[in-house]
C-alpha positions in Angstrom: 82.1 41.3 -11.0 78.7 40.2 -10.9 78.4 38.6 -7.4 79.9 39.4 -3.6 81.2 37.0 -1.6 79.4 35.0 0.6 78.5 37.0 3.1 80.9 34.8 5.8 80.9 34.6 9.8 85.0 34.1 9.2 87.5 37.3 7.8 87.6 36.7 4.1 90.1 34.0 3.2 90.5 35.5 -0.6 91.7 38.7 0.8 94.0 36.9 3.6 95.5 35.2 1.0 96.3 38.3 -1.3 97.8 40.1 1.7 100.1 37.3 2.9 101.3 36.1 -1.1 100.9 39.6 -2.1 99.4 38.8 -5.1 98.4 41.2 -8.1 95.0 42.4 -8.8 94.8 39.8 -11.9 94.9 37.0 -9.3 92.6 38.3 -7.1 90.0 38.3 -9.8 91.0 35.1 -10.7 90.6 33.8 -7.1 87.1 35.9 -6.9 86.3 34.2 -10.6 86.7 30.4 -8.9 84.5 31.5 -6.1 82.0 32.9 -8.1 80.1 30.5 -8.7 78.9 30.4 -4.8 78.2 34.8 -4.5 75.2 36.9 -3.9 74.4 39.0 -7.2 75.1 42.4 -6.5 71.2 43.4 -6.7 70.4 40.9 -3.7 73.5 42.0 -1.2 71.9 44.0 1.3 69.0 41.4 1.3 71.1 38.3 2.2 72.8 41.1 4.6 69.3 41.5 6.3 68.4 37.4 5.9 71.7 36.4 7.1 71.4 38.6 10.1 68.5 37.6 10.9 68.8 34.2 10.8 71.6 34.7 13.1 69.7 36.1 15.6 67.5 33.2 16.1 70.4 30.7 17.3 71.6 29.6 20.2 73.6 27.0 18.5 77.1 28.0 18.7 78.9 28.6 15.3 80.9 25.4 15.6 82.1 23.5 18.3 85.1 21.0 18.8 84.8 17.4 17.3 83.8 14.6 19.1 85.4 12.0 17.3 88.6 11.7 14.7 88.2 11.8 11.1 85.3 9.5 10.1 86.7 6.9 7.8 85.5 5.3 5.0 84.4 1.9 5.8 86.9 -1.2 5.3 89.4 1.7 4.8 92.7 1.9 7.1 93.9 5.2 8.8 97.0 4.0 7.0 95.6 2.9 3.5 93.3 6.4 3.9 96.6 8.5 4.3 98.0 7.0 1.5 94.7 7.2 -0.4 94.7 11.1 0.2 98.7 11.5 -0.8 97.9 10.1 -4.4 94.8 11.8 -4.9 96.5 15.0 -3.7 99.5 13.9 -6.0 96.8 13.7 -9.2 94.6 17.1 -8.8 96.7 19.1 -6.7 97.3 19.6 -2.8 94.7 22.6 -2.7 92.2 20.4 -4.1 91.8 17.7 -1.5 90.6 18.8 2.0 90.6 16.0 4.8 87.8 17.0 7.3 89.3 16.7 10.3 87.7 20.4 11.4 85.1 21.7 13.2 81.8 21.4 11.6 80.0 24.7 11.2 76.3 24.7 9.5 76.6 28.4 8.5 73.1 29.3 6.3 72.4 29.1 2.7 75.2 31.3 0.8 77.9 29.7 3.2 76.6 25.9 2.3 78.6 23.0 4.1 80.5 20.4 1.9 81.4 18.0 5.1 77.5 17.4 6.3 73.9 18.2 6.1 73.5 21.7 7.2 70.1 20.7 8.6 71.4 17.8 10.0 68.5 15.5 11.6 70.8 13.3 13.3 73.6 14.2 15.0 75.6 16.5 13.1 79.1 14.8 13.3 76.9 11.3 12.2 76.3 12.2 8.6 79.7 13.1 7.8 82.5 12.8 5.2 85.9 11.5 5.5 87.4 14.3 3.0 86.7 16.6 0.4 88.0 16.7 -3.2 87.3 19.6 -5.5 88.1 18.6 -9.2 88.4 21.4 -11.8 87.7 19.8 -15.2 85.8 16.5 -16.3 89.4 14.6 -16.8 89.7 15.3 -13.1 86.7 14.2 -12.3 87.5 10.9 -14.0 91.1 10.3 -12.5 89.1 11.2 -8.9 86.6 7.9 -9.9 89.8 5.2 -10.8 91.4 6.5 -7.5 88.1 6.0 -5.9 88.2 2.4 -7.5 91.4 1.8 -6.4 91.3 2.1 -2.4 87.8 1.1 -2.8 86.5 4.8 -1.3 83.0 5.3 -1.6 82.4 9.3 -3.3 79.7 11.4 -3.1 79.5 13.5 -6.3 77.3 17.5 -5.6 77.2 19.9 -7.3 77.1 23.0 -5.3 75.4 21.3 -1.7 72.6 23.0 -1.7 70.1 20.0 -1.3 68.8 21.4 1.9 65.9 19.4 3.6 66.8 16.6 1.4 70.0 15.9 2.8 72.4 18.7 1.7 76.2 17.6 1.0 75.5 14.5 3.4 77.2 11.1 2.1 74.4 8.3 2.8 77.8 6.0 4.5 79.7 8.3 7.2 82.9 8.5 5.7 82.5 8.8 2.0 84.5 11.1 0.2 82.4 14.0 -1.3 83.3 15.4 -4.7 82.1 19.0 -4.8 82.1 19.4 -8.7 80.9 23.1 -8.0 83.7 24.8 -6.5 85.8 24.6 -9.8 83.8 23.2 -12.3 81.4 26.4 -13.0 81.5 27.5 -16.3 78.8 28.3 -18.6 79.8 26.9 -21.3 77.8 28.2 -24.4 74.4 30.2 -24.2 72.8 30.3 -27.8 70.8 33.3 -27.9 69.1 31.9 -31.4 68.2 28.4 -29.9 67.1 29.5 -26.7 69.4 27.3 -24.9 72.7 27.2 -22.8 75.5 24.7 -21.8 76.6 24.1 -18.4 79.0 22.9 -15.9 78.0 21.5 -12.1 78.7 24.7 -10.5 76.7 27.2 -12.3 74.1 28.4 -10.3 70.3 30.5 -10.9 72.0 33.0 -9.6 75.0 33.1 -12.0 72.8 32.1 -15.2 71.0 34.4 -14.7 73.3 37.7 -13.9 75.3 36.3 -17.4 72.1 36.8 -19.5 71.3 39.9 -18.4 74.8 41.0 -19.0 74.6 40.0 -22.6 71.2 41.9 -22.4 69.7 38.1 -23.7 65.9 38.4 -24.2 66.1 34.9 -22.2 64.8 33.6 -19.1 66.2 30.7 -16.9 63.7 28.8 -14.5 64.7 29.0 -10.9 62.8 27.2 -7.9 62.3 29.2 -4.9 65.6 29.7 -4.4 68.3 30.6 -6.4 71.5 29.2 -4.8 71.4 25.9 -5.8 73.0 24.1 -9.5 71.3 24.4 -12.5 72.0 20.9 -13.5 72.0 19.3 -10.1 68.8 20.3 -9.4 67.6 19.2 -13.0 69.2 15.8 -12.5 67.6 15.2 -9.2 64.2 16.4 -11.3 63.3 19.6 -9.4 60.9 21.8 -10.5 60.3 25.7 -11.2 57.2 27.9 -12.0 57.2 29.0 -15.4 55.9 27.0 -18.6 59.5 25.2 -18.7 58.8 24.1 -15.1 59.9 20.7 -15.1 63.9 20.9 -15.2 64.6 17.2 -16.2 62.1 17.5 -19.0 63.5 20.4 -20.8 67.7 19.3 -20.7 69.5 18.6 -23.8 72.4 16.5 -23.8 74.4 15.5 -21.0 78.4 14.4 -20.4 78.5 11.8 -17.6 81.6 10.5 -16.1 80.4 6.6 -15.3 81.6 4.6 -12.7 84.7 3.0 -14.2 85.8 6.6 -15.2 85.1 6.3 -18.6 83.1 9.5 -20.5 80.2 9.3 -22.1 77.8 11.5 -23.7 73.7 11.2 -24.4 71.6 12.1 -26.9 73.1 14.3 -30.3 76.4 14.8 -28.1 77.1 10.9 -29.0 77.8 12.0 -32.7 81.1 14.0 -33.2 81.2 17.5 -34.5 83.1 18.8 -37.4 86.5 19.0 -36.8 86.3 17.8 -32.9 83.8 20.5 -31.7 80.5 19.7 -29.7 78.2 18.8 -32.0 75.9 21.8 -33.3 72.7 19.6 -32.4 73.5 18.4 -28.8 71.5 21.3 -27.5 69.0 21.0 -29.5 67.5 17.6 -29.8 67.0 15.4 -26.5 67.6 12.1 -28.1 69.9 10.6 -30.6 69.4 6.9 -32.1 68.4 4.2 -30.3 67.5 3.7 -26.6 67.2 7.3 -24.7 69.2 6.7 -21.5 69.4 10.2 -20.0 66.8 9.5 -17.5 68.7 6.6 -15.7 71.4 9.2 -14.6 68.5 11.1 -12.9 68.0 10.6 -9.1 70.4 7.3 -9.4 73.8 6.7 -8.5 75.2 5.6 -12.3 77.2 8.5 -13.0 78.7 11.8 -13.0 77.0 14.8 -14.7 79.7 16.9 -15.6 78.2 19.2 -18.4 74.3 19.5 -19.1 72.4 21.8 -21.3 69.0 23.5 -20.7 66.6 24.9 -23.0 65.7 28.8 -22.0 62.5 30.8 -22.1 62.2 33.4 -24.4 61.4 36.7 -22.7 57.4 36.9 -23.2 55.1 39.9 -21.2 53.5 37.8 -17.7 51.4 38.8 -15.2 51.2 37.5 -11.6 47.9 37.3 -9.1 46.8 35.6 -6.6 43.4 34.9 -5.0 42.3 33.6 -1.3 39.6 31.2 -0.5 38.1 31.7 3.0 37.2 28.0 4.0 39.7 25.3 4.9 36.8 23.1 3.0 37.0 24.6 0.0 40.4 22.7 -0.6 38.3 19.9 -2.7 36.2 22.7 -4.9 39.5 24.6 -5.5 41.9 21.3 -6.6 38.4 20.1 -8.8 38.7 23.9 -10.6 42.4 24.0 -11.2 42.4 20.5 -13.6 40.0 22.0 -16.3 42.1 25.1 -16.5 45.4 23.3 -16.0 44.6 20.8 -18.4 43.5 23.1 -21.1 46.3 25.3 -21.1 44.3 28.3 -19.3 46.9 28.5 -16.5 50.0 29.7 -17.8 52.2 28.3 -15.3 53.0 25.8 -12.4 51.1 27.6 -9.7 51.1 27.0 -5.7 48.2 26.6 -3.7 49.6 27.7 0.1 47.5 26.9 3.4 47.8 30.5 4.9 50.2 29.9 7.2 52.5 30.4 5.0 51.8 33.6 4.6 53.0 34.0 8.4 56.0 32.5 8.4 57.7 34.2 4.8 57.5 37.5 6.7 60.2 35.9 8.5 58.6 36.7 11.9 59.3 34.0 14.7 56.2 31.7 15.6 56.9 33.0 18.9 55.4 36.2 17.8 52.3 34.4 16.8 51.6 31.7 19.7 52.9 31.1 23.2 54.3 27.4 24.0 55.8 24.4 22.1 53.1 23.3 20.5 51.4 23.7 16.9 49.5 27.2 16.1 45.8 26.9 16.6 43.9 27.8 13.8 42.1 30.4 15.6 45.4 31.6 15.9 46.3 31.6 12.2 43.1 33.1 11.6 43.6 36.0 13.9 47.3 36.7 12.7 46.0 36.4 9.2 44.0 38.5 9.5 46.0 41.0 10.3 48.4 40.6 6.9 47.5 42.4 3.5 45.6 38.9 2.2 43.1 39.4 5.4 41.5 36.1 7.0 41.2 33.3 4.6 42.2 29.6 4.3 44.3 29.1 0.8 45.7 31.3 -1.3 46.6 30.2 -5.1 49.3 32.3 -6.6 49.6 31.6 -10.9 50.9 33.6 -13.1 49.6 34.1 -17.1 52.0 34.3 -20.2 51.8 35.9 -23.6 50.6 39.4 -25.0 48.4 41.5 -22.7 45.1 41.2 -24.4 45.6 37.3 -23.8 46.1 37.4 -20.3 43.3 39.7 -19.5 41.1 37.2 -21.4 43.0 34.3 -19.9 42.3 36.0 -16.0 38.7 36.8 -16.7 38.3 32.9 -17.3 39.9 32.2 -14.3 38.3 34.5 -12.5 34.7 33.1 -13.5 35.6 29.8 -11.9 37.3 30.9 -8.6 34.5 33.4 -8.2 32.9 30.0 -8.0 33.6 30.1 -4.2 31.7 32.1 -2.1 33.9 34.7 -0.6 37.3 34.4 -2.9 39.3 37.2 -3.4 41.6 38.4 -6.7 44.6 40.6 -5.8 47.3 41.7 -8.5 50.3 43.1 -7.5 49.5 46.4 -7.5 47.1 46.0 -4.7 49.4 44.9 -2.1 52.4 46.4 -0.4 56.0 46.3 -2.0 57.1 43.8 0.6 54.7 41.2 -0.1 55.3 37.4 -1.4 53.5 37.9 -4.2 55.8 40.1 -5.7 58.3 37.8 -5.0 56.1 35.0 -7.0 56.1 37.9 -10.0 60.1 37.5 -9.8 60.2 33.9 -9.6 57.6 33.3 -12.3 59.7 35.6 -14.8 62.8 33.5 -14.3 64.6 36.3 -11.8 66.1 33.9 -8.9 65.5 35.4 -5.2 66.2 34.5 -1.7 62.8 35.4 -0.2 62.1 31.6 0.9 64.7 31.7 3.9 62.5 33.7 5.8 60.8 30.8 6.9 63.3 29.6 8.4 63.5 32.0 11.4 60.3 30.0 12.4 62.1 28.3 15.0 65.3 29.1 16.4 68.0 27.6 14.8 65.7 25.9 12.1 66.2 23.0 9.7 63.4 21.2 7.8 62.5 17.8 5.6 60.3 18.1 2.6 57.6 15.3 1.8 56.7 15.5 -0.6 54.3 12.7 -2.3 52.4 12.8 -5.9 48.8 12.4 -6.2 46.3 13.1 -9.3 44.8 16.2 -9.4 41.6 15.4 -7.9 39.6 16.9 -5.2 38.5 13.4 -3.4 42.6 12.3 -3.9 44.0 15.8 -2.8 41.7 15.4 0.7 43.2 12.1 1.1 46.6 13.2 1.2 46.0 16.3 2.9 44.2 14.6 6.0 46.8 11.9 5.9 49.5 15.1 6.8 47.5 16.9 9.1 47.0 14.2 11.2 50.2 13.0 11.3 51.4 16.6 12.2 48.6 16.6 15.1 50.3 13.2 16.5 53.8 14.7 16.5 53.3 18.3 17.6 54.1 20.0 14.0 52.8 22.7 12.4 51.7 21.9 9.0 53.3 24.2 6.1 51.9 22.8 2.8 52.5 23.9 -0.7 50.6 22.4 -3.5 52.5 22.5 -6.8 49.3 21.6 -9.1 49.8 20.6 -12.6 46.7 19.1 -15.0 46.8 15.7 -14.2 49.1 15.3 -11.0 49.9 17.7 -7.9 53.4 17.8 -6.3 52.2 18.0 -2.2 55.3 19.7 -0.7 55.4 19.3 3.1 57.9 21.3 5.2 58.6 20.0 8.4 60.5 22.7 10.5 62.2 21.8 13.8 64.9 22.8 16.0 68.4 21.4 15.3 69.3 21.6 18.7 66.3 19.4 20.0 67.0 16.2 20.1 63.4 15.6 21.0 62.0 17.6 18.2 64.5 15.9 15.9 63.2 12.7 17.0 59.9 13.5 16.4 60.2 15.0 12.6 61.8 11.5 11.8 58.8 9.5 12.9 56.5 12.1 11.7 58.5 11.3 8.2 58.2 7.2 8.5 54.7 7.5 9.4 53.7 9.7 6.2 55.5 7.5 3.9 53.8 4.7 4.9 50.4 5.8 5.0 50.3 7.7 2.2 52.2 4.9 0.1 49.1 2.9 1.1 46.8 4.7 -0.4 49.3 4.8 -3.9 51.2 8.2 -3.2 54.9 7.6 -3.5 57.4 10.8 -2.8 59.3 12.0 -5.9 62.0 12.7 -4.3 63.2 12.6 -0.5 65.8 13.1 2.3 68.8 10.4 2.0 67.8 9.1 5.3 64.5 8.3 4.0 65.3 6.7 0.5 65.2 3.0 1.5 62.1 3.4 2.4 60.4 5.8 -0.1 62.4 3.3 -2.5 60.8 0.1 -1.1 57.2 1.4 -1.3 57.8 1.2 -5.1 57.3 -2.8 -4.5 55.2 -4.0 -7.4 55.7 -6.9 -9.0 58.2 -8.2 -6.4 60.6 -4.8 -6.4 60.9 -5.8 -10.0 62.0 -1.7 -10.5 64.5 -1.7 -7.8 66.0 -5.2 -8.9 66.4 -3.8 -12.3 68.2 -0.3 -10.9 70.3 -3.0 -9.0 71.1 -4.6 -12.3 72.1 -2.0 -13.4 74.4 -0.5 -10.4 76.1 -4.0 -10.1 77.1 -3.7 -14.2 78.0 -0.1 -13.8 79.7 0.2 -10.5 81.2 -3.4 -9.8 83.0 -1.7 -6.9 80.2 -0.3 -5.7 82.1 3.6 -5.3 79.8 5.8 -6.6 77.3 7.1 -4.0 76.3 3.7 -2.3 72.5 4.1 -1.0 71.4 7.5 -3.2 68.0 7.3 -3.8 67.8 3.7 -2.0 70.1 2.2 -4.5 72.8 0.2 -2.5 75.4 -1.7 -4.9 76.2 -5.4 -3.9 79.1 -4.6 -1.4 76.6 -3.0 1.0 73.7 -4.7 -0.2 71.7 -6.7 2.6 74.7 -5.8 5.3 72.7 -3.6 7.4 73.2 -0.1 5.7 69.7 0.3 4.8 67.2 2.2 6.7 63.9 1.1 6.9 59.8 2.0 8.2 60.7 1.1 11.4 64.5 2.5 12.1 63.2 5.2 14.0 67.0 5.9 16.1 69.1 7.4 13.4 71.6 8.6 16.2 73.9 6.4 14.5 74.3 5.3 11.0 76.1 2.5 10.2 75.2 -1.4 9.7 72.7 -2.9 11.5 72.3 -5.8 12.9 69.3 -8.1 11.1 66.0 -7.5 13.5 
């Protein structure tokens, strides 16, 4: 096999179930298969062991506690009507398929996601909840799961593994939705066409598993991962996240998509919309993004219009890389060093998406607590930074830009001696390959990531604080020293009000620069909870102000990063709410996703907005 298990708090229900049924080793494997899709690789077990431990460590939390209320129902929907809403569904797909959440909740840590709630939950964790889970196997049961939904008029909340964390995880936007975990059955890589550079995929297939399949077929292929490589393949592509290597941007380089709408009707984009001989896929659908006509892909991206069911990617070819990184001693150097990354970017110098860190980061990937840093509640000083920094292999400095350059070695040496000509440009910066630091540092981590290998290094932030969870904000602006300051002193500030420290990454591209803000706080402080949320409303608003929107943001937050984008009188969110009230007449499919609330919830309270600072309890609210 080419993953373990998920490294569980609970005795392993797999083998449970082969002791008591005393099944045959065949149905073990088959049982392991299924579950695959969810496993460390192999080469990564003993560090999850190590993260896992130590993120245990760090809580006080217990591992779950008893409910507080009943099963949370799906609005308008009976205990009675729900009962008999779970018989048939159970009825269609199989009992073992449908799983009422009536249990404890337990958050468990990143290989032991939750499907019930949001792992980091902001509000109270029993708020944010669904009513059930259903766990279809194949796209025709995805499809009988939406006409049931239809039926008893049961909102669903499609994922595909749960792994959104700090966006809102598994969460359904309306406590008591019925999430559809496409993952747990639905991972099979379909097709991987070593020729094309391209592969075929189902909901579940993770970085992880993508990856381990091409290296077993010893594929001169890379995937591109984010950060972390836990999360889907295609749900991270649909929801437009983005990796480090030249293919980068994950929505821009699918190919063809099957979508499950909201009347369960199937329907597939681009080449896949002309048959194949004799009934097969057609040869092209991986191949060419569009097909004739209108290109509709991208309104099944970060909406609520359908079901991705099968999406495929284009790969890398395998190509020689080399990874670096330099500091920059000033915290004012910010401006110069944005103003010196567009030429390059822009010019095709840089041979990746790089990150420009504040140094504090550099602290808390060690996965050492702040407490070993600074004494007290409140935010790290930066003379404390400085003198913990300094300490680390980078030394004392202020940023630290880690890129990564592409192609044969005589091209990246010339490409890095350009580079190095304008950094230089800054009195006191530093170049490190990573050959000049110690095995264990990030930046061979960044080497990993930026060849397409997924990792788990990012959790060790997240022993910050004990029993962590974070929020990402994470606006655009251009890539532009005057516009980057902007943004930046919009954030610090608003951390200084609320008592946060800041941990920015700056994903910079030519033209625009993904600012990714993670907000880390104590789930079991309510105050600190409290807090991150206004520290959230109060960003969005000012930096919408000054013209940057977030690309993407917790579900909490969507009403209101969606009704920023205002121009023209809303004109873009009237037109998504043309299009939900054609699609999704009964308004079942994720009601409030990305802000987009069909007309049965429309205007009835469900949306949260700037000033709905109390999200103790979500539900309708009364009109203020």
């Amino acid at each position: 096999m080419d993953a373990v298990g998920s490294l569980e708090e609970t005795p392993n229900k797999r083998m449970q179930f082969a002791t008591s049924r005393h099944v045959n080793s065949t149905e073990l494997e088959r049982n392991e298969e299924r579950e695959k899709y969810s496993g460390v690789p192999v080469r990564l077990k003993q560090e999850a062991q190590v993260a896992r431990d130590r993120l245990l460590s760090n809580r006080t939390l217990p591992v779950s506690r008893p409910r507080k209320k009943p099963v949370r129902l799906p609005p308008d929907v009976s205990l009675e009507d729900f009962e008999a809403a779970i018989k048939e569904i159970q009825g269609a797909i199989g009992d073992e398929n449908v799983e009422v959440n009536d249990k404890p909740l337990v958050d468990g840590w990143y290989m032991q996601h939750p499907n019930t709630h949001d792992a980091f939950h902001i509000t109270d964790q029993e708020e944010l909840v669904s009513s059930a889970v259903v766990y279809p196997g194949s796209t025709e049961e995805v499809q009988a799961t939406v006409r049931w939904a239809n039926k008893f008029g049961i909102p669903i909340y499609p994922i595909s593994i749960g792994r959104n964390l700090g966006y809102g995880g598994a969460a359904p936007r309306i406590p008591g939705g019925v999430v559809v975990d496409l993952g747990k059955r639905m991972h099979e890589i379909i097709n991987i066409d070593a020729e094309n550079a391209s592969c075929l995929v189902e909901p579940g297939v993770t970085y992880f598993r993508l990856y381990e399949e091409i290296q077993n077929r010893k594929l001169p292929l890379w995937i591109d991962t984010p950060d972390l490589g836990g999360g889907s393949v295609l749900g991270n592509a649909i929801d437009r996240g983005v990796g480090y290597t030249p293919y980068g941007d994950h929505f821009a380089n699918r190919c063809g998509m099957e979508v499950v709408l909201p009347n369960g009707e199937l329907l597939r984009t681009g080449m896949g919309a002309l048959p194949g001989p004799d009934g097969a896929d057609n040869p092209t659908w991986q191949s060419f993004q569009h097909a004739f006509g209108p290109s509709i892909d991208g309104i099944f991206s970060q909406s609520n219009f359908g079901i991705v069911t099968k999406m495929g990617m284009q790969l890398m070819p395998a190509i020689e890389h080399q990874s670096y990184c330099f500091t920059f001693p000033r915290d004012d150097d910010f401006e110069q060093i944005v103003d010196l990354i567009r030429p390059l970017a822009q010019k095709g110098i840089l041979g990746n998406i790089p990150q420009l860190r504040h140094v504090i980061q550099e602290l808390n990937v060690t996965g050492r607590r702040k407490s070993d840093f600074h004494d007290g509640s409140g935010p790290m000083t930066r003379e404390e930074v400085r003198a913990a920094a300094a300490k680390l292999p980078l030394g004392d400095c202020s940023w630290v830009f880690y890129g990564t350059q592409y192609g044969p070695s005589a091209s990246i040496a010339a490409q890095l001696e350009v580079i190095k000509s304008e950094f230089f440009k800054i009195p006191g910066s530093k170049f490190f390959l990573p050959s000049d630091l110690p095995s264990d540092h990030y930046l061979h981590d960044r080497s990993l990531v930026c060849s397409g290998v997924p990792v788990l290094r990012e959790l060790d932030w997240l022993n910050w604080l004990a029993n962590s969870g974070h929020l990402f904000f994470s606006p655009i602006a251009p890539t532009r020293g005057k516009d980057a300051r902007t943004i930046h002193e919009i954030i610090v500030k608003a951390h200084e009000r609320h008592g946060f420290d800041l941990f920015p990454t700056l994903c910079v591209a030519g033209r625009e620069i993904h600012y990714i803000t993670n907000i880390i706080y104590d789930r079991a402080d309510a105050n600190m909870k409290a807090s991150a949320v206004k520290l959230m409303r109060e960003m969005i608003k000012e930096c919408a102000e000054k013209g940057f929107g977030e690309y993407r943001t917790h579900l909490l937050f969507a009403d209101q990063v969606a009704g920023t984008y205002n121009w023209n009188n809303s004109a873009f969110m009237r037109f998504n709410e043309s299009i939900k009230d054609l699609l999704d007449p009964n308004g079942i499919l994720a009601p409030g996703r990305n802000g987009i609330w069909p007309k049965r919830f429309r205007g009835k309270g469900w949306e949260l907005k700037a000033d709905d600072i109390d999200l103790s309890s979500i539900g309708p609210r009364p009109e203020k």
